[in-house]
Every structure is written in structure tokens, then in C-alpha cells.
Rosetta silent file (secondary structure, phi, psi, omega in degrees, C-alpha in Angstrom):
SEQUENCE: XXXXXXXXXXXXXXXXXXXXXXXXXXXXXXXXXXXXXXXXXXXXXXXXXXXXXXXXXXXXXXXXXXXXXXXXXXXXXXXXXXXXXXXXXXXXXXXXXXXXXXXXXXXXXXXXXXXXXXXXXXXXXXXXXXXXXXXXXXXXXXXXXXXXXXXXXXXXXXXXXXXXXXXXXXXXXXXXXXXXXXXXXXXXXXXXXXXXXXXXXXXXXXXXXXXXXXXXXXXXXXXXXXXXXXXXXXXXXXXXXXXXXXXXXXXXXXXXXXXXXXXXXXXXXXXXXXXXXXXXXXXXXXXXXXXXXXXXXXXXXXXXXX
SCORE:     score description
SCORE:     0.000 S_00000001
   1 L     0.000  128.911 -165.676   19.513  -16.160  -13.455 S_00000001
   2 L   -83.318  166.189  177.006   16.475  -16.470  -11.314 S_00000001
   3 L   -46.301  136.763 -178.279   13.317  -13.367  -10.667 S_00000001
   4 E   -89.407  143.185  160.943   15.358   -9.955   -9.669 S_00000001
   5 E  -104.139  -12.721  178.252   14.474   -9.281   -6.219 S_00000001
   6 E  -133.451  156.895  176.365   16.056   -5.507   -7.014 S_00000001
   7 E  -147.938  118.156  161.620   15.953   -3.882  -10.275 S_00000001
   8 E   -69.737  124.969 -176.543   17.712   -0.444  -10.726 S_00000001
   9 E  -141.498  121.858 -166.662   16.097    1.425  -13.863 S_00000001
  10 E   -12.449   74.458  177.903   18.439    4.677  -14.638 S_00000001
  11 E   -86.634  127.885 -162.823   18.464    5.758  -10.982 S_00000001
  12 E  -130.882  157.882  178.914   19.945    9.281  -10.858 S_00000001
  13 E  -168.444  124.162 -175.706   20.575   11.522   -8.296 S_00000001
  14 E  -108.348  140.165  164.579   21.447   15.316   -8.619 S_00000001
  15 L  -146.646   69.533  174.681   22.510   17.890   -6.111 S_00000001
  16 L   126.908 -123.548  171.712   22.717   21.432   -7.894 S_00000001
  17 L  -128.655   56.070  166.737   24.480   20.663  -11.042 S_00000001
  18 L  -107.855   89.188 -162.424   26.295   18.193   -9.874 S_00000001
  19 E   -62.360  105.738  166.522   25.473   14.588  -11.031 S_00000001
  20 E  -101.682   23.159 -164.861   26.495   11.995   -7.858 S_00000001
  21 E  -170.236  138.930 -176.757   24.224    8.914   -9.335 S_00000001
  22 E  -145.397   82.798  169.407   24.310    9.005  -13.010 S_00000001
  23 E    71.366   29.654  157.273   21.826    6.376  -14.725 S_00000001
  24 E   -37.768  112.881  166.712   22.353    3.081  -12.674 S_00000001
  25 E  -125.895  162.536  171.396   21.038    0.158  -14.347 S_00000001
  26 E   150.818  160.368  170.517   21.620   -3.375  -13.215 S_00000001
  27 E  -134.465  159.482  157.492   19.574   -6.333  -11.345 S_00000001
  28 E  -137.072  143.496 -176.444   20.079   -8.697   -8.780 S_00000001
  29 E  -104.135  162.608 -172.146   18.418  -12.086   -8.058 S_00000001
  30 L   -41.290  150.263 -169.905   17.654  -14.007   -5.482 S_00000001
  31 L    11.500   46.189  156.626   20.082  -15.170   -3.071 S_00000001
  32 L   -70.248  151.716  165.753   22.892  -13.241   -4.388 S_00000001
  33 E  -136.669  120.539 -166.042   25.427  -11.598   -2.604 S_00000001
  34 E  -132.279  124.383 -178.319   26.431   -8.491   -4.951 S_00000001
  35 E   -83.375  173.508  147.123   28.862   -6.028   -3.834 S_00000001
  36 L   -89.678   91.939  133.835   29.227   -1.874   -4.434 S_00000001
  37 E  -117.272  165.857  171.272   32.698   -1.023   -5.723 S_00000001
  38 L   157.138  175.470 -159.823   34.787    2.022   -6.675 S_00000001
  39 L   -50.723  162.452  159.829   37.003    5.016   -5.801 S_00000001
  40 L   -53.510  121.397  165.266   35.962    7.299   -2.674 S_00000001
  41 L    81.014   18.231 -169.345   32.755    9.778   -3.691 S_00000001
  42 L   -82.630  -11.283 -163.930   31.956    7.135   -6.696 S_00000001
  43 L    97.080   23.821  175.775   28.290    6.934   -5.226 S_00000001
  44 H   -88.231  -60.327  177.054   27.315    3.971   -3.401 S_00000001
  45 H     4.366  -81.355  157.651   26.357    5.180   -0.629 S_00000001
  46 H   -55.253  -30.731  154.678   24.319    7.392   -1.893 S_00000001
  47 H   -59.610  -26.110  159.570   22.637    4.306   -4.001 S_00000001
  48 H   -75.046  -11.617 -168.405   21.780    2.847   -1.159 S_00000001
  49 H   -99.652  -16.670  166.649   20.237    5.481    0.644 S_00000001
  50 H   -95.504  -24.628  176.221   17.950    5.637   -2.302 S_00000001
  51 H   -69.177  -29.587 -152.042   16.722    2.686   -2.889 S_00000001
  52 L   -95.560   -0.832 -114.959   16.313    2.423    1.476 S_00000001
  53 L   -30.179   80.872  171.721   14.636    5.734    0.593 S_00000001
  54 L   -79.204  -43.231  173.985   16.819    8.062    3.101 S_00000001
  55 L  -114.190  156.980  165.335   17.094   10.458    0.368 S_00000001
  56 L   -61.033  128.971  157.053   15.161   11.079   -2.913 S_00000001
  57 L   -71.241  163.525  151.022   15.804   10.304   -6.390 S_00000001
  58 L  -110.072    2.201  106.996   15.926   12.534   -8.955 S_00000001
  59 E  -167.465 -167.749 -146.794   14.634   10.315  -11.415 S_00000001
  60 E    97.351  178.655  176.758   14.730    6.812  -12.390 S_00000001
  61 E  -142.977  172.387  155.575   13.063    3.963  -10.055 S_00000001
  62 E  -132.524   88.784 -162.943   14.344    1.070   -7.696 S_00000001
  63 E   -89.575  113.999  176.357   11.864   -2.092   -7.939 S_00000001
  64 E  -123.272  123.239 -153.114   12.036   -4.116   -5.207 S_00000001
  65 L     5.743   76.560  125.938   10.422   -7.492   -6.275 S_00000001
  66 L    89.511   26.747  157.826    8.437   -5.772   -8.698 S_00000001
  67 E  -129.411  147.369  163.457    7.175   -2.807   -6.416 S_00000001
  68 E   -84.341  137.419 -158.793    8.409    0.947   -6.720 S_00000001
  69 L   -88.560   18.306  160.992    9.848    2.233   -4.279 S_00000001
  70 L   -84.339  -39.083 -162.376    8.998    6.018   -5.684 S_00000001
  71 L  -127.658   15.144  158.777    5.456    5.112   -5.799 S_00000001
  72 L  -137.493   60.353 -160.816    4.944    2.349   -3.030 S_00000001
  73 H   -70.357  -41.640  178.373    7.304    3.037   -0.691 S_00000001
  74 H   -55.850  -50.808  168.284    5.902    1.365    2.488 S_00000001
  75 H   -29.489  -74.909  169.036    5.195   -1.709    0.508 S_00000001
  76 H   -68.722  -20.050  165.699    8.547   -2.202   -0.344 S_00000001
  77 H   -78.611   -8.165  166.748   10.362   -1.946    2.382 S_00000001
  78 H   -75.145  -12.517  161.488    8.780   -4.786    3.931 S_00000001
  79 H   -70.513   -1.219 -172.740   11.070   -6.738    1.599 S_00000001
  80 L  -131.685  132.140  165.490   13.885   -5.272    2.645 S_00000001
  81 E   -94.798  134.321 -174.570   16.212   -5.299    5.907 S_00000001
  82 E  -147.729  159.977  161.230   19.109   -2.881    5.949 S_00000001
  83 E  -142.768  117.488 -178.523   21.765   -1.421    8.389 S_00000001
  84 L  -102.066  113.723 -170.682   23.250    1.897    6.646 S_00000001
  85 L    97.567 -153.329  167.194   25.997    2.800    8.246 S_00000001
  86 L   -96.105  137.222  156.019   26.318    1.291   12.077 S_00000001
  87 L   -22.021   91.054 -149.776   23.915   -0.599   13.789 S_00000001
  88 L   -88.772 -178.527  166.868   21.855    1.257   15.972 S_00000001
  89 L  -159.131  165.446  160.317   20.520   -0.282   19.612 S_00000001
  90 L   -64.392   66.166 -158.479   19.178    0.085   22.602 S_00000001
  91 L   -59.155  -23.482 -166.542   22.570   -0.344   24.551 S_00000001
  92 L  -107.799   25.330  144.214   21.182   -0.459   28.217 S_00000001
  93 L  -120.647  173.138 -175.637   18.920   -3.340   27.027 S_00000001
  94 E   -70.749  149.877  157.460   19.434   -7.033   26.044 S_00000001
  95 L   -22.670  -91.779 -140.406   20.099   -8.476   22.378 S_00000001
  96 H   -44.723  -46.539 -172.853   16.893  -10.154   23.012 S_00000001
  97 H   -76.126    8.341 -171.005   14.903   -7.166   24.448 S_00000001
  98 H   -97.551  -52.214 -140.610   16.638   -5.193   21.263 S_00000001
  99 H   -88.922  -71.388 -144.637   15.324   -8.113   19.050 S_00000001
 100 H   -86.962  -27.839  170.231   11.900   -8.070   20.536 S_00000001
 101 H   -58.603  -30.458  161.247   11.233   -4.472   20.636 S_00000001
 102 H  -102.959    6.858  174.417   11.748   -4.268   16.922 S_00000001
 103 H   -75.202    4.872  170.526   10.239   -7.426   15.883 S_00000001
 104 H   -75.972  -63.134 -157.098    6.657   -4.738   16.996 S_00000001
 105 H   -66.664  -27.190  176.831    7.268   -3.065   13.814 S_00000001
 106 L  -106.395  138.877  159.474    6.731   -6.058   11.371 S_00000001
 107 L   -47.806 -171.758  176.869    3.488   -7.999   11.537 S_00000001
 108 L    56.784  -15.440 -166.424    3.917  -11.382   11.805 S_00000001
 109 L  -113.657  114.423 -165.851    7.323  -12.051   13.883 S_00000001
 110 L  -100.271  175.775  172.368    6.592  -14.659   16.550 S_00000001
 111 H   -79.307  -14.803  132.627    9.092  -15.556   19.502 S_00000001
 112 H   -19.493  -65.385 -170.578    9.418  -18.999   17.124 S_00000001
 113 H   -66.042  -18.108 -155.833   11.005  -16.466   14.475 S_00000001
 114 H   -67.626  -52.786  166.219   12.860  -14.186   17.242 S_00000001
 115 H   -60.044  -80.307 -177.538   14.759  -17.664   18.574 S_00000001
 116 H   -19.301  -60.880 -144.884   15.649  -18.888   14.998 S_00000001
 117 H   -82.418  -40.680  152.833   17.327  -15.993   14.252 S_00000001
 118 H   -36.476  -51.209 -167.849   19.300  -15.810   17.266 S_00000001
 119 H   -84.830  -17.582 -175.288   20.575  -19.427   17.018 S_00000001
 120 H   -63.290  -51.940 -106.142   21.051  -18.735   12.826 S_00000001
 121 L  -139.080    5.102  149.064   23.402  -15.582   13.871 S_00000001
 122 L    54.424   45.868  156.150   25.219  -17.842   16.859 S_00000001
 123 L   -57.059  -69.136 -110.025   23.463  -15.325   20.035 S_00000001
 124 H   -64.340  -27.563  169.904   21.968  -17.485   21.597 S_00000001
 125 H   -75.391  -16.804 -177.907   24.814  -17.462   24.688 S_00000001
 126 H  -119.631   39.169 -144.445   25.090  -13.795   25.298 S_00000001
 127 L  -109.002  -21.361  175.889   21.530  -12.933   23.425 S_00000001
 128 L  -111.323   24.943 -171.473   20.189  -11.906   27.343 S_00000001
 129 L  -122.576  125.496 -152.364   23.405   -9.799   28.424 S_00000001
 130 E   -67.836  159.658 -173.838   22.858   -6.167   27.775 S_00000001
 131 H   -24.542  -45.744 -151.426   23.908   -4.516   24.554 S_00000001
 132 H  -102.713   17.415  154.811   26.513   -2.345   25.901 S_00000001
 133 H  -111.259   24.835  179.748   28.697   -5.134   26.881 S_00000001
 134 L  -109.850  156.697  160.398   28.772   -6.927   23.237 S_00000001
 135 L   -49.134  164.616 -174.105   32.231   -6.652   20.963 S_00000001
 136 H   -82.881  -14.832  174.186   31.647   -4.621   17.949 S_00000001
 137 H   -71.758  -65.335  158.457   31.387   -8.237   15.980 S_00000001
 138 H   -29.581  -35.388 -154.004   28.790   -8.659   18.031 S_00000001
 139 H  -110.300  -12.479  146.939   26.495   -5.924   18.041 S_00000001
 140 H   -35.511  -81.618  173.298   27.537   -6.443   13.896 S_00000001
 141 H   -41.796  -46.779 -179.255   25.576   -9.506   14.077 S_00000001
 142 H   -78.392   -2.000 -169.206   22.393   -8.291   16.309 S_00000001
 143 H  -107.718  -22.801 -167.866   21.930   -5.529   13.846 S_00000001
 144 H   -89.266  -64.238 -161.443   21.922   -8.435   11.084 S_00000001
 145 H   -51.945  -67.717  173.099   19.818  -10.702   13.296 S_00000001
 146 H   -33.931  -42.240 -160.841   17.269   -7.509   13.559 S_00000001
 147 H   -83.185  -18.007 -155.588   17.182   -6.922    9.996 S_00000001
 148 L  -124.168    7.186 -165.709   16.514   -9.888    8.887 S_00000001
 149 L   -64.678  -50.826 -158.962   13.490  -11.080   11.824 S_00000001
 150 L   -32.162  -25.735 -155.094   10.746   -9.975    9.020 S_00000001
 151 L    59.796   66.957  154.930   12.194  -12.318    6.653 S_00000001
 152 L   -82.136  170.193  158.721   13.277   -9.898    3.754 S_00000001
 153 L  -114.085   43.375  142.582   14.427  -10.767    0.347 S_00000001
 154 L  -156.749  131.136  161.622   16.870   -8.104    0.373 S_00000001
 155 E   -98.606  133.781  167.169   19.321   -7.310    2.850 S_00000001
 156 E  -134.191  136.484 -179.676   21.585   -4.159    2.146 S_00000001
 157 E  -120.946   91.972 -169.506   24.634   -3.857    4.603 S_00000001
 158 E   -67.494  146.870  134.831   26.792   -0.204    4.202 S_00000001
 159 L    45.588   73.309 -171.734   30.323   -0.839    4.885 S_00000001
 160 L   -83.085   -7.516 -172.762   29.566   -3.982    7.548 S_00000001
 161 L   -88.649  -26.991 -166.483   33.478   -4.706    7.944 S_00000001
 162 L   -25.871  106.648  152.195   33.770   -1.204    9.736 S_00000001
 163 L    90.797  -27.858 -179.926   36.161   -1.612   12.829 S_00000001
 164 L   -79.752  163.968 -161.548   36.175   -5.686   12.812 S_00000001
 165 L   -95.882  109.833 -158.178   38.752   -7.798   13.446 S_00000001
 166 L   -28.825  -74.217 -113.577   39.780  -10.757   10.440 S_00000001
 167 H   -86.932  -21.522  177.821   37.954  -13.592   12.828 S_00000001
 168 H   -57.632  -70.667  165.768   34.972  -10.889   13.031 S_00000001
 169 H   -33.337  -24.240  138.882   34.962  -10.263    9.259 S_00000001
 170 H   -49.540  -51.649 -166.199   35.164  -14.017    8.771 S_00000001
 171 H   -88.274  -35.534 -178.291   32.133  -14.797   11.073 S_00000001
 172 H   -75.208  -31.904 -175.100   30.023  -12.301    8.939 S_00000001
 173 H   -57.260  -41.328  169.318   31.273  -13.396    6.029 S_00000001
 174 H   -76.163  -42.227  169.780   30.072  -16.760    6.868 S_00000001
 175 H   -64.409  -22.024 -179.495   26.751  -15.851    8.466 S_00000001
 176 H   -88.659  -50.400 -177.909   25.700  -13.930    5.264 S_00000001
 177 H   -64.126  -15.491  179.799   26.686  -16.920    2.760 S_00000001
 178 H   -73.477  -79.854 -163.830   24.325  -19.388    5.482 S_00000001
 179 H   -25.886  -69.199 -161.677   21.517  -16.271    4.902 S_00000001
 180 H   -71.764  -22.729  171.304   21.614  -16.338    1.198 S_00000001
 181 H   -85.229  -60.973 -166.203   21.563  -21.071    1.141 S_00000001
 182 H   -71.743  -17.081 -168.291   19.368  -21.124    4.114 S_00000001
 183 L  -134.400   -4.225 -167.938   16.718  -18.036    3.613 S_00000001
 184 L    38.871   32.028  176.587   17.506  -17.045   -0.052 S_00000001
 185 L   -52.063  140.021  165.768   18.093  -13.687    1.060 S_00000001
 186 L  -109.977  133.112 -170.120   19.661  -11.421   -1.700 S_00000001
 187 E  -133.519  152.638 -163.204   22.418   -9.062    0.187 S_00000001
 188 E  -107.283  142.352  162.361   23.800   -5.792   -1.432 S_00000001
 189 E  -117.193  114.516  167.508   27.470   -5.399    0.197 S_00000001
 190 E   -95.696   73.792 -173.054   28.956   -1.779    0.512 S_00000001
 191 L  -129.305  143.198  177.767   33.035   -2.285    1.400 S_00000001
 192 L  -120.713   47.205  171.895   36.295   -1.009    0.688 S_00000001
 193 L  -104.190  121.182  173.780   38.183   -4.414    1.732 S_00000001
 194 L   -86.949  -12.406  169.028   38.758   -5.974   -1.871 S_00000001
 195 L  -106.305    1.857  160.257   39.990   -8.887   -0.484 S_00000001
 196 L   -65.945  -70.329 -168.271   36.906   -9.323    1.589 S_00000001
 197 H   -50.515  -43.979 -172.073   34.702   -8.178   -1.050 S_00000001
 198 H   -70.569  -16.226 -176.617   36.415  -11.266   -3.044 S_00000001
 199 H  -130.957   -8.641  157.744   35.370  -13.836   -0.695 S_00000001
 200 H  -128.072   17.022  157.892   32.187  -12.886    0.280 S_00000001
 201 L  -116.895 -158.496 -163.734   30.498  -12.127   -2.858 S_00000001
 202 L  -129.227  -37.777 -155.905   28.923  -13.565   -6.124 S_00000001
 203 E  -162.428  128.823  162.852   28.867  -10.416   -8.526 S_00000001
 204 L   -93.938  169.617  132.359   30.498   -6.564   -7.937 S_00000001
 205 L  -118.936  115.001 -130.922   29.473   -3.585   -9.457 S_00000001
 206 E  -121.054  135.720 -160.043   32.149   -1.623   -9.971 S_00000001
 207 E  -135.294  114.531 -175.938   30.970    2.501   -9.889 S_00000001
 208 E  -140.255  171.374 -153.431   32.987    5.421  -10.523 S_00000001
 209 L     6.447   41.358  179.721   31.727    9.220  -10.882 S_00000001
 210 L    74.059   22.454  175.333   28.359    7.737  -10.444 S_00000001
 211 E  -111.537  137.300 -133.138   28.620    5.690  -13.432 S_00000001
 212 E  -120.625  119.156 -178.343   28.130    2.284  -13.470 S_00000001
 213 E   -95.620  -27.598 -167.341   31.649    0.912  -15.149 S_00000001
 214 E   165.361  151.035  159.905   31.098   -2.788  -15.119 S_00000001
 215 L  -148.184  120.288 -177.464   29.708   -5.708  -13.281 S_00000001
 216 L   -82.442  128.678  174.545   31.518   -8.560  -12.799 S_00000001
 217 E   -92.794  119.713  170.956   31.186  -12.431  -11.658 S_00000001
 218 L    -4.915  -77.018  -98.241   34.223  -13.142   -8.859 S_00000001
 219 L  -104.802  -15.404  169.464   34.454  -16.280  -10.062 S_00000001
 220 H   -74.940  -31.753 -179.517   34.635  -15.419  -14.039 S_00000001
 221 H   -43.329  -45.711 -169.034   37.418  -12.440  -13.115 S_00000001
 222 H   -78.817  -26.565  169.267   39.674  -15.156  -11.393 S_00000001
 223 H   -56.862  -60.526  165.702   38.966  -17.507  -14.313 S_00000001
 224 H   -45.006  -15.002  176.493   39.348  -15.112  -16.647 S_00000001
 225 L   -99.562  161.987 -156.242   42.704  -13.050  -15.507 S_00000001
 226 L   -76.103  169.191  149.803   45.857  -13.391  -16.885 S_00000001
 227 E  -135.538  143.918  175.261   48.418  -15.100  -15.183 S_00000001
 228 E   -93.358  142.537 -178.688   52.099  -14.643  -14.537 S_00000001
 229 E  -103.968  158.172  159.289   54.626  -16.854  -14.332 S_00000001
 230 E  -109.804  135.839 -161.777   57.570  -15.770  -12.059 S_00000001
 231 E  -130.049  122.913  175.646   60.922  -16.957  -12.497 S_00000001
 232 E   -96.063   93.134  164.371   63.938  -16.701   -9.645 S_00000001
 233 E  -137.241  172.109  145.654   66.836  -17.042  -11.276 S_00000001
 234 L   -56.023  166.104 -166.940   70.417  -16.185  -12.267 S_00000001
 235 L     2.522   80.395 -174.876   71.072  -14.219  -15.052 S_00000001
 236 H   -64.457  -42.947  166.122   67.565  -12.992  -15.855 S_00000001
 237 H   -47.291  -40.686  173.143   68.914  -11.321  -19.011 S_00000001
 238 H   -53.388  -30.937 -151.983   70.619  -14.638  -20.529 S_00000001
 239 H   -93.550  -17.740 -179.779   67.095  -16.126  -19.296 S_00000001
 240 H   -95.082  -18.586 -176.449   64.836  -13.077  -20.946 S_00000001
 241 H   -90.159  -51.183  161.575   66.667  -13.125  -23.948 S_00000001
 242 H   -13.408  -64.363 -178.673   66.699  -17.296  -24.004 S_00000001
 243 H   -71.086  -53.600  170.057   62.454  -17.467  -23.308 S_00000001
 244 H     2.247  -73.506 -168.121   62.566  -14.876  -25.786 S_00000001
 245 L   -54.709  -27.466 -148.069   63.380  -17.196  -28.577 S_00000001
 246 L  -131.378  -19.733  158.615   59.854  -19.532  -27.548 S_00000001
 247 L  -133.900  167.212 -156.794   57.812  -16.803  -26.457 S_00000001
 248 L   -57.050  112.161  142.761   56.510  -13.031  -27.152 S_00000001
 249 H   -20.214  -76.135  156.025   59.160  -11.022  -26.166 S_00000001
 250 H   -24.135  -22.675  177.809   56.424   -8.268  -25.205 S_00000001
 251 H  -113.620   21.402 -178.601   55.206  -10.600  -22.602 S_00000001
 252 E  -114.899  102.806 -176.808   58.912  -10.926  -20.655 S_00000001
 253 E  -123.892  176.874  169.392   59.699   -8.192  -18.276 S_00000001
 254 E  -126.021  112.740 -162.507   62.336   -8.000  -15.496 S_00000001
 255 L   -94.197 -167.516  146.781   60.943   -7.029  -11.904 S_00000001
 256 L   -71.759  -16.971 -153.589   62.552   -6.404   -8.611 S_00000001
 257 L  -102.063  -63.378  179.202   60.992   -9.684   -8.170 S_00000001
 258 L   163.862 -149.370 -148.614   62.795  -11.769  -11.227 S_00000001
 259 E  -127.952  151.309 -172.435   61.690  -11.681  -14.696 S_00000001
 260 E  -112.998  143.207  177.438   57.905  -12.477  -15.431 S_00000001
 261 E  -124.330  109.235  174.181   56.193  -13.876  -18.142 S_00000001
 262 E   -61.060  109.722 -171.364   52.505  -13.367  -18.799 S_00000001
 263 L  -170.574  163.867  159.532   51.298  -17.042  -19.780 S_00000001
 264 L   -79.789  162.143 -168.639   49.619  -20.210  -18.594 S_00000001
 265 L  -103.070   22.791  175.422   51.172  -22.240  -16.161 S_00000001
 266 L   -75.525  -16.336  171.230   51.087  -25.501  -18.343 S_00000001
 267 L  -115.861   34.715  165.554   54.311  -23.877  -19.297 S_00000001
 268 H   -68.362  -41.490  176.329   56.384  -23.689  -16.487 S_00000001
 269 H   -64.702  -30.274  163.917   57.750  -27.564  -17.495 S_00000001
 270 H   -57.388  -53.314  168.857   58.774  -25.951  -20.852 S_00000001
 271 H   -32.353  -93.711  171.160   60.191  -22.878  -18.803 S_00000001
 272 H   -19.249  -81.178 -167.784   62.076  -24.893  -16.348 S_00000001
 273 H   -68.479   -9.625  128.569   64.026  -27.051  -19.185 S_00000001
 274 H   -31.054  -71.785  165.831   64.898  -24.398  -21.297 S_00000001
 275 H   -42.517  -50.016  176.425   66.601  -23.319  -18.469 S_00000001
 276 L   -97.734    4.401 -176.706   68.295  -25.808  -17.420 S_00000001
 277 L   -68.643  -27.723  176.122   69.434  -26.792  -20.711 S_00000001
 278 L  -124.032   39.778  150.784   71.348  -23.749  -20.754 S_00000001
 279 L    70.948   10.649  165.266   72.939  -23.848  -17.295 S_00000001
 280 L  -101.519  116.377 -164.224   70.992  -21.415  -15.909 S_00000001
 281 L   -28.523  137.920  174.933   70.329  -21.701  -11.957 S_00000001
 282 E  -133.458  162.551 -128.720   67.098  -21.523  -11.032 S_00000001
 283 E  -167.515   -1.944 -178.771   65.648  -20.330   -7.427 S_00000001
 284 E   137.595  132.691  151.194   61.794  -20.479   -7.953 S_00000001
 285 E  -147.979  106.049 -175.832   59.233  -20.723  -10.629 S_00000001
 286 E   -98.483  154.306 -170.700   55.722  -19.468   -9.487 S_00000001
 287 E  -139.011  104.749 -156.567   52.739  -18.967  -11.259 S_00000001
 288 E   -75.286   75.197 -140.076   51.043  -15.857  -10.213 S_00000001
 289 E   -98.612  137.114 -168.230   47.427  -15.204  -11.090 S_00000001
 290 L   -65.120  138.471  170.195   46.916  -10.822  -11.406 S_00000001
 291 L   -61.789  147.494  156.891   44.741   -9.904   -8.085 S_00000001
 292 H   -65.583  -14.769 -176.872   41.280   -8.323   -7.878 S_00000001
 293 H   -76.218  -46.537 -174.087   42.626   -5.163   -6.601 S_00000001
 294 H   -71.968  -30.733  174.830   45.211   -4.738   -9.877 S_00000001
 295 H   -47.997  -40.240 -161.902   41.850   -5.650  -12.116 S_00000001
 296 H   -72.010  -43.871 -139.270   39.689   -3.262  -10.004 S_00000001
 297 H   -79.760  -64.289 -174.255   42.735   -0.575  -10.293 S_00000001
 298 H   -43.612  -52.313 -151.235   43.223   -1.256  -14.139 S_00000001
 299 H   -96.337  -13.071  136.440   39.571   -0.495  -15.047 S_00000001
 300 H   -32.930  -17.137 -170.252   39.359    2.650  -12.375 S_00000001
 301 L   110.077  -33.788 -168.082   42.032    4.581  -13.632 S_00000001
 302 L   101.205   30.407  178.054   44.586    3.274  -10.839 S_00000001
 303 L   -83.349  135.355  158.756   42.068    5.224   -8.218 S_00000001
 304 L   -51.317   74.453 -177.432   41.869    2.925   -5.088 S_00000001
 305 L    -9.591   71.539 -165.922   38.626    1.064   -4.657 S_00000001
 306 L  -117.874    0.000    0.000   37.365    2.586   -1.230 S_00000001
């Protein structure tokens, strides 16, 4: 794993004597794209708003490449581009005249950088048509486009799916994975679409009463999760007691679906002839890998990931 561009060191946050942030540890590295999940009220929000420093900690730090943001706050935020919440703008001006008014606040950002970023973030045709005529996938994008003229090495994006459409969610999804190959941007994702969340990031963190429950790589969960096989057949008892004899009993159940067997699917050719060896019809044998949502569900409690 390459130099953390964020480092979390037990970042807490209190409001009476009520803990909503409880000791957040964790890092992320360079041109990552690492989500926030967990239940409704689990605390991301609020993690982001501390690190972005909207609100205060109450102790702990957030090190953004290797300055604190408690005790250098200005510093660090020139590493970082964020949109918390929705994008705001200037609606009765253009993208561009959006783009160049806040390209003032960072040093540095020529009309060389202003143009890139338009054509990275696929403007460049409406980028002089005013604000309050773009789609909300647009105005998605120009708030991205903004955040990112400074060149940070962090991006953080609160709930960025808000209100889009699949081909919208799809065009961000894609403009953020260009961000992190082409700029080596590391972007923090706040969402409570899990199959979104599944396809546009590298590593969750999964967060529930402000406790940091796990954090997980996508791509080991989908390696790593069981799979089922499902079998459409006639007499699923003859056929549960039958697999029975060749496999765990404990791993055979009978759904609404047909009767499932937790296994690999090198042994669906064993399945199948079993089967037919003993005359029983068969209708479908699929092999069914468990979803990120029932993983996410299982280690929540069966709270919904929001």
C-alpha cells in the first residue's frame, strides 16, 4: 500500500454525552477510492465534516498527507477538494464563469488547468451555458470539476449519487475511476447505493454507532463470499435428501426459490448427475455468489446500510 494521503488517529466526536464518532482509526492511500458505510445515524457524515473541518473534534486528529488538520488547518485543506452535501453555484452564471471565479481562491490555477478539467469531466460543450440550465448530473460534475481545479490529493464526495439517474451515476462513476489513474487523486465516497458503492470503489469502511466495524477490499469480499448453488427441480425433498448422502446436510435448505446448497460451483457437474441418475427432472442449476448488501446486512445486525 503506497504513503496515506489521510490518516484517521482515534477521531471522536461528542455532543453532550452522547458519543456520534467513537475512535476512528483507518488510512487511505493514494489513488484510492474508499467508501463510508453503515446504518442511518452510524456517523459518516459527521466524519467528514471533521476532517473538512465544518465541525470540531473532540479529540483525536485527521492527517492529511502528514499535516493536522487540528493544528494546521489552512495547510491542509489545500490538499483537499470536497462537495458535502450538494454542490453549490452561482446558477445565473456559466460552468466556466463558476469554474473561474473559484479557481481565485487557490494560487496557482491557470486557464491551461481551468480547460483540462473541463475536457477531463466531458464540459467542454455546455461549459459556457449558464448554470441554471444544467441536469442535476451535470451540475454533479461542475462541482467535481471545481473541486478538483487545485489539484488535491483528496477528494471527499457526501452522498454524490443524490437524485441521479443510473446513466448519471454511471458517468460519475466513471469520471472518478479516470481521477484516481489519471491524477492519483484519493476519493472518500459517502452513499447509501450498495450496489453503486460496489462498483465504484476499492475499499469500504463499514461504521455503525460510530464505531468503526470493519474495512473491507470489494474485490477480496466477492472472492471471499460463499456461494450458493441453486437447484430447480422436481421433488426437492427426494433431491435434499439424495445430495444429502454427498454433502453436509446443514448446508441444503429448501427456498421458495428451490433447494440451495452452500458450495463451490466446480460441483454443479457432480450435482447435475446425481440427479439425473435418480430420475429426477431438473429445471435450472445456478450458482449464486451471496451479495454485498446480505454481507453488509450480516455484519450490521440486519440494519440497512443507508
Amino acid at each position: 500500500m503506497s504513503e496515506a494521503v489521510l490518516q484517521l488517529r482515534n477521531l471522536t466526536k461528542k455532543a453532550g454525552n452522547r458519543t456520534i464518532v467513537d475512535n476512528l482509526t483507518f488510512e487511505i492511500p493514494a489513488g484510492e477510492v474508499f467508501g463510508f458505510l453503515g446504518p442511518n445515524g452510524a456517523g459518516k457524515t459527521t466524519t467528514i465534516r471533521m476532517i473538512v473541518g465544518l465541525i470540531a473534534m473532540t479529540k483525536g486528529e485527521a492527517i492529511i498527507k502528514g499535516i493536522s488538520v487540528r493544528d494546521h488547518f489552512e495547510l491542509a485543506m489545500t490538499h483537499v477538494g470536497a462537495i458535502v452535501e450538494n454542490p453549490e453555484m452561482y446558477k445565473f452564471l456559466t460552468g466556466y464563469q463558476n469554474l473561474t471565479h473559484f479557481a481565485r481562491r487557490h494560487k496557482g490555477v491557470t486557464k491551461e488547468r481551468i480547460d483540462e478539467v473541463v475536457h477531463m469531466l466531458g464540459l467542454q460543450n455546455r461549459i459556457h451555458e449558464k448554470v441554471k440550465r444544467y441536469s442535476l448530473g451535470m451540475r454533479q460534475r461542475l462541482g467535481v470539476a471545481q473541486a478538483i481545479l487545485h489539484r488535491p490529493s483528496l477528494l471527499i464526495l457526501d452522498e454524490p449519487t443524490n437524485g441521479l439517474d443510473p446513466a448519471g451515476i454511471r458517468e460519475l462513476r466513471d469520471y472518478l475511476r479516470m481521477l484516481t489513474r489519471e491524477e492519483g487523486i484519493s476519493v472518500i465516497v459517502s452513499s447509501h447505493l450498495l450496489a453503486e458503492m460496489e462498483l465504484m470503489c476499492d475499499r469500504v469502511a463499514i461504521i455503525q454507532a460510530g464505531k468503526l466495524v470493519d474495512i473491507r477490499s470489494l474485490q477480496e469480499s466477492r472472492d471471499l463470499a460463499d456461494t450458493k448453488i441453486l437447484i430447480e427441480a422436481d421433488n426437492l425433498e427426494v433431491a435434499q435428501r439424495l445430495l444429502s448422502q454427498s454433502f453436509e446436510p446443514s448446508k441444503l435448505t429448501i427456498t421458495n426459490n428451490g433447494l440451495e446448497l452452500t458450495a463451490d460451483k466446480a460441483v454443479i457437474p457432480i450435482i447435475a448427475k446425481l440427479l439425473v441418475s435418480a430420475e429426477i427432472e431438473i429445471y435450472g442449476i445456478h450458482a449464486v455468489q451471496k451479495s454485498l448488501e446480505e454481507q453488509f446486512l450480516e455484519i450490521t445486525g440486519g440494519e440497512m446500510v443507508v
